[in-house]
C-alpha positions in Angstrom: -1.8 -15.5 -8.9 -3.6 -12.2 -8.8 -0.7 -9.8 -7.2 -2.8 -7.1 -7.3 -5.3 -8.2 -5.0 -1.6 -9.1 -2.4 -0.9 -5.3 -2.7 -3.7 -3.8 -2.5 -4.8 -5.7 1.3 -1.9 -6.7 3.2 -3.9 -8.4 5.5 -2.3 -12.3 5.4 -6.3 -13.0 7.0 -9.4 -10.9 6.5 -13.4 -12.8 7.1 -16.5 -10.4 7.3 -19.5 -12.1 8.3 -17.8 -15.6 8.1 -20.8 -18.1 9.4 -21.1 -22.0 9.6 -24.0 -23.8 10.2 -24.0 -27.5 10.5 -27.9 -30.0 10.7 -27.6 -31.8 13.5 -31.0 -34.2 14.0 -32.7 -32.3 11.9 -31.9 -28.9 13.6 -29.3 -26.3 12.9 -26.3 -25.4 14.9 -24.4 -22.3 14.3 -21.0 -23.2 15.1 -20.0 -19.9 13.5 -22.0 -16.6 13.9 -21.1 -13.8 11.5 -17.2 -13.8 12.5 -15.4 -10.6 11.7 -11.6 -11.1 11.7 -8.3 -9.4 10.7 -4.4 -10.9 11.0 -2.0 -8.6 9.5 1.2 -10.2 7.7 3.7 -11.2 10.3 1.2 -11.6 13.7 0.8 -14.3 15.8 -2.4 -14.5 16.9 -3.8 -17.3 19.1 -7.5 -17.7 19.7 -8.9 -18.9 22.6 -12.3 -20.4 23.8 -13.9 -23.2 25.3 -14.7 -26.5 23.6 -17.3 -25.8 20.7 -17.1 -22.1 21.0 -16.0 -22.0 17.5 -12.7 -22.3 17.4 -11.5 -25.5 14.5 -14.5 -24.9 12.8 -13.2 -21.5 11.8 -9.5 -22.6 11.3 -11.1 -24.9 8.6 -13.1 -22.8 6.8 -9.7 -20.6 6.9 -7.7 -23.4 5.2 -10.3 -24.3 2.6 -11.3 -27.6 4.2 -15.0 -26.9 5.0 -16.6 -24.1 2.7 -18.6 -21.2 5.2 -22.7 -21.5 5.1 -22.5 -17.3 4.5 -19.8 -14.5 4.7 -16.5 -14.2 3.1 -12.8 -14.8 4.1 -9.5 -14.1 2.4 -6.6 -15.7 3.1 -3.0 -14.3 2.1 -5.0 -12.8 -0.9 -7.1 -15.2 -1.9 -10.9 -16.3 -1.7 -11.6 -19.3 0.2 -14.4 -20.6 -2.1 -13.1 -19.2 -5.4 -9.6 -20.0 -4.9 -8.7 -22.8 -2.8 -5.8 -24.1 -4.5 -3.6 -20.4 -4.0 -4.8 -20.5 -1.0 -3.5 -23.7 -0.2 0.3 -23.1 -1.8 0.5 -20.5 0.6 -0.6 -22.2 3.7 -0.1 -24.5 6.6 -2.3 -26.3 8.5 -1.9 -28.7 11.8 -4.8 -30.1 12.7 -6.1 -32.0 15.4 -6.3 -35.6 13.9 -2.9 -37.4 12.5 -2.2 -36.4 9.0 0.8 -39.0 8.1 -0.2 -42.5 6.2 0.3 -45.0 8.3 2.3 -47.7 5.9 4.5 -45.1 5.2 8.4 -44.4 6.9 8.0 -40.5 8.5 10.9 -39.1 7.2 9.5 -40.1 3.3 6.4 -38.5 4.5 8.3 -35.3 5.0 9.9 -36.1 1.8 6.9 -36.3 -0.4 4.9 -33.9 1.8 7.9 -31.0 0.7 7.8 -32.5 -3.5 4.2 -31.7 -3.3 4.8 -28.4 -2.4 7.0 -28.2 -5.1 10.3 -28.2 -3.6 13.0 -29.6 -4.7 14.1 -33.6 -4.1 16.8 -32.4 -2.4 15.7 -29.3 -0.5 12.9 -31.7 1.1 15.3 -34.0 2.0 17.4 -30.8 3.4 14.3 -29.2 5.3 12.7 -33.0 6.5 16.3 -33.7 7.9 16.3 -30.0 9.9 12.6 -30.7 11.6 13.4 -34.6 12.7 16.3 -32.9 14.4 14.7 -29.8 16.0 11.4 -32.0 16.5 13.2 -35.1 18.7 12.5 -37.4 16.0 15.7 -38.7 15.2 15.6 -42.2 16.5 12.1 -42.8 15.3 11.6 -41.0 11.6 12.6 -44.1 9.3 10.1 -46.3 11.5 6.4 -46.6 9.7 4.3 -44.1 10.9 1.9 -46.9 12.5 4.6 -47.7 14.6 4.9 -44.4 16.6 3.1 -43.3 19.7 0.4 -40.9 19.9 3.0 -37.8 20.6 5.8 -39.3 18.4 2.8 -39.0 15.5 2.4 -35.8 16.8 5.1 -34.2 16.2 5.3 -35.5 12.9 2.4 -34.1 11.9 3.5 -30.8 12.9 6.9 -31.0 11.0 4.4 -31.9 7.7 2.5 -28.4 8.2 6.1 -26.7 8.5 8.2 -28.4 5.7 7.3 -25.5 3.1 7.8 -23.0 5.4 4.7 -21.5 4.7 4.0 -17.7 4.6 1.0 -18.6 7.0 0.6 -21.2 9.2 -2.0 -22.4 11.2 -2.0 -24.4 14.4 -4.8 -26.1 15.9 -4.4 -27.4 19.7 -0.4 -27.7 18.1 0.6 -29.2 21.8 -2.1 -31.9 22.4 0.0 -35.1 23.3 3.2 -33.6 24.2 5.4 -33.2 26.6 6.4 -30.2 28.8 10.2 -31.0 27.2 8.5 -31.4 23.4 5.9 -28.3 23.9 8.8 -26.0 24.5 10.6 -27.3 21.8 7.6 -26.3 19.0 7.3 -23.3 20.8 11.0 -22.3 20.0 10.5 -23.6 16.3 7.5 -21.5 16.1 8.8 -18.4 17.8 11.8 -19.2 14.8 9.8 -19.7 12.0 8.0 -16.2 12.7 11.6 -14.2 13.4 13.5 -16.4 10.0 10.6 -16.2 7.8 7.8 -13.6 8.7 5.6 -16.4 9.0 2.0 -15.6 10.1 0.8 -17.3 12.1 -2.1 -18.6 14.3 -3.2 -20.9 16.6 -5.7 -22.4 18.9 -4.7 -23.2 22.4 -5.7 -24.3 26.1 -3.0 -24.1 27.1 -3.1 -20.3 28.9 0.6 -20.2 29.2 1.2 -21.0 25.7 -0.9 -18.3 24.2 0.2 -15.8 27.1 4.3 -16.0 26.3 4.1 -16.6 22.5 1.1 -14.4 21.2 1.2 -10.8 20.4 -2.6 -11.0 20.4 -5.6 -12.6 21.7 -9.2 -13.6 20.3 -11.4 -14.9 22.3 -14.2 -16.9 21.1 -17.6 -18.0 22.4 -20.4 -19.3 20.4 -19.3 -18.6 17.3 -18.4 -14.7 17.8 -15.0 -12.8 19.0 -15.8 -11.6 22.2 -12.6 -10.0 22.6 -9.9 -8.8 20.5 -6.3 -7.7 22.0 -2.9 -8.2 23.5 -2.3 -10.5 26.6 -1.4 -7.4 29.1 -4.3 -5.1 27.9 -6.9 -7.9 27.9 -6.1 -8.9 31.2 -6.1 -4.9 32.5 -8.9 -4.2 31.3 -11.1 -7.8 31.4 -9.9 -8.4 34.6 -8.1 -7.4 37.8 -6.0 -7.8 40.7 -6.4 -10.7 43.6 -5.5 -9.2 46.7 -6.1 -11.9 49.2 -5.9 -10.0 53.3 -5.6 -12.0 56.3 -6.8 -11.3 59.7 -6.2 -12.3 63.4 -10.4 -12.0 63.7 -13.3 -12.1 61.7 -14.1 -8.7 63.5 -10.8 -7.3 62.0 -11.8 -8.4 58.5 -15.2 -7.2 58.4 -13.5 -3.6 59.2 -10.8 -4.3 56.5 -13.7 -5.4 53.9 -15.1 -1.5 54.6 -12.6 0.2 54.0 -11.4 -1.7 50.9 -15.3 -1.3 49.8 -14.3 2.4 49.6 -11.8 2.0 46.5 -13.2 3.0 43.2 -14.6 -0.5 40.8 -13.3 -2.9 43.7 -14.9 -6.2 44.1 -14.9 -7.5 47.7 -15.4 -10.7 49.8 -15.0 -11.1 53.4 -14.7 -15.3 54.6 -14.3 -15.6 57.9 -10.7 -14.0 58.9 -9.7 -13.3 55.2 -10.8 -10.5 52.6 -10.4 -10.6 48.9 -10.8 -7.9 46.6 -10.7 -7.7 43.1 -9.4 -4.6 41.4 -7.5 -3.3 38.8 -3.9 -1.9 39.4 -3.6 -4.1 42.6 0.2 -3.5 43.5 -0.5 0.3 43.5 -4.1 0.1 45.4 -2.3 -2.0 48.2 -0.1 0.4 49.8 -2.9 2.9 50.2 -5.3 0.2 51.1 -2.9 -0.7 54.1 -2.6 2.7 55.4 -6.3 2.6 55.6 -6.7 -0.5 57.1 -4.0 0.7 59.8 -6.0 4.2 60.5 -9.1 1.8 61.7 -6.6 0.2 64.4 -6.9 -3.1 62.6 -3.5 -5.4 62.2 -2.7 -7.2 58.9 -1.4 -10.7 59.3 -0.7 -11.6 55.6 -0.9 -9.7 52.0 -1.0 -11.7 48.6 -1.6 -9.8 45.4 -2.2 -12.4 42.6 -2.3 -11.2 39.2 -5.2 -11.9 36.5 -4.6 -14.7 33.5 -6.3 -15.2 30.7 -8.5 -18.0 32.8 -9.5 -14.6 34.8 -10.7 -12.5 31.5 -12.7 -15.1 30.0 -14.5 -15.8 33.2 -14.6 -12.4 33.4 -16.3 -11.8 30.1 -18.6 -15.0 29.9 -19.1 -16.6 34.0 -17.3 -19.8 32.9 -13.9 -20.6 32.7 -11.3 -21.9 29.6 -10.7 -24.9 31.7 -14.0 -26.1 32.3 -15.0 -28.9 30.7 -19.0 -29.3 30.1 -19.9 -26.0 30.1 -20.7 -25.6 26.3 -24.8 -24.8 25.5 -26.6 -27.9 24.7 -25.4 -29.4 20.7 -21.8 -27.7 21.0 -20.8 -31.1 21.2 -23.0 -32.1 18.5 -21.8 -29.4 16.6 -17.6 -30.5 16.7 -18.3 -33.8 16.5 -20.0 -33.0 13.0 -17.6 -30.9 11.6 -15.1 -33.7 12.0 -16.9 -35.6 10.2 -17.2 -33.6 7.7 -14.2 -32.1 7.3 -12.6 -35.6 7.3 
């Protein structure tokens, strides 16, 4: 272990340039475009982004599973390419796929998953018995793995990546296959993990809520770059604004309503039919004024909603589509993830 190299960067995650090209048909797909990307010891970051922005390819580069077409990345101190196996004692990784062997009991494979860390017989038994517990896997963990369902498996998987309770942990789509009662469980673990331990760590998401109350930052990803780099509140202040959503008795009313709203400084306004909506940041402080001008044109309000922005909101914001649409991705995204499973598999 090079300790120097630890004390000298304390960045747990540092890439410059990090690119990944994959041949698909005899062209090239650049699922990774010259990513630049810090994570200081102790964040949780989760990165966000459509299907085939970008996303797993990077997470596997990251744990050493895929090696990157150009750039560098460090990870807790380490090369990726040079030095995959420190980089590897200091990590964990939950993929997408189902990591367990099937022929085997789950609670062994937490067993022999900890040994090969190098812990101790019986602190592996200690730590496997602590994650069937915390996981709902009590009833099920001395079953064969084959014999669990899809989110059973799941959750297995997940207790695997956290038996060492590694320094850094990364979590891809963690919360596929469970559910609501089961995601808020791994959210509490992971949320403990951090706050015990110090754990970095980060993960990929789509689910909005997820990243909003658990991460202290957000990158967002779209074909292979960060588009966007920051916390939850400021990305949605300053990616996005206010819905304020005014209802009128007459389309006459509205159209004055839409002039006067036109009048606020970077407002975005629609007028359909009897209702105006207009887009703008600060919205629970613009209202009040907005109303008293409104009220000065003679023109009654029948209804006031001010919605605030989401995460949904700044990446439509930033690229016209949205996190939730599915399709959207530029011709051979698809290609793209379905060869770096391969791949990495």
């Amino acid at each position: 272990m090079n300790s120097t190299v630890v004390d000298m960067d304390t960045a747990m995650i540092r890439t410059h340039g990090l690119t990944r090209h994959f041949t698909v048909k005899k062209e090239t797909v650049e699922a990774v475009r010259g990513l630049d990307l810090q994570v200081d010891e102790g964040e949780l970051v989760a990165v966000l982004g459509p299907n085939g922005a970008g996303k797993s390819t990077t997470l596997r580069m990251l744990t050493t599973l895929i090696p990157p077409t150009s750039g560098t990345a460090r990870v807790a101190g380490h090369d990726v390419v040079g030095e995959q196996r420190e980089v590897r004692r200091r990590i964990g990784y939950i993929g997408q796929g189902n990591g367990a062997a099937h022929s085997q009991r789950g609670r062994d494979e937490l067993i022999s998953q900890g040994r090969a860390y190098g812990m101790s017989r019986t602190a592996a038994r200690q730590r496997a018995d602590e994650l069937v517990e915390s996981l709902d896997l009590s009833g099920v963990a001395d079953r064969t793995v084959s014999s669990l369902s899809g989110g059973q498996r799941r959750r297995l998987d997940i207790a695997m990546g956290l038996i060492h309770a590694p320094e850094l942990l990364f979590l891809d789509e963690p919360s596929t296959g469970l559910d609501p009662q089961n995601r808020a469980r791994l959210q509490e673990h992971i949320v403990h993990l951090r706050a015990a331990y110090g754990t970095t760590i980060v993960l990929t998401t789509h689910y909005l809520d997820e990243a909003d109350s658990m991460a202290e930052r957000i990158v967002v990803v779209d074909h292979g770059r960060v588009i966007a780099d920051d916390t939850p509140a400021r990305l949605k202040a300053n990616h996005s604004g206010d819905h304020v959503t005014l209802g009128f008795g007459a389309e006459i009313d509205a159209r004055a309503a839409s002039d006067v709203a036109r009048r606020i400084p970077g407002a975005n306004v629609e007028t359909l039919g009897a209702t105006v909506h207009v887009r703008v940041v600060g919205g629970p402080q613009v209202v009040p004024g907005l109303l008293r001008g409104i009220g000065e044109q003679g023109v009654a309000v029948s209804s006031v909603e001010v919605a605030r922005p989401t995460l949904d909101d700044v990446f439509l914001n930033l690229t016209g589509r949205s996190l939730r649409e599915g399709g959207a991705e530029p011709a051979g995204t698809h290609e793209s993830a379905t060869t770096e499973q391969e791949i990495a598999a």
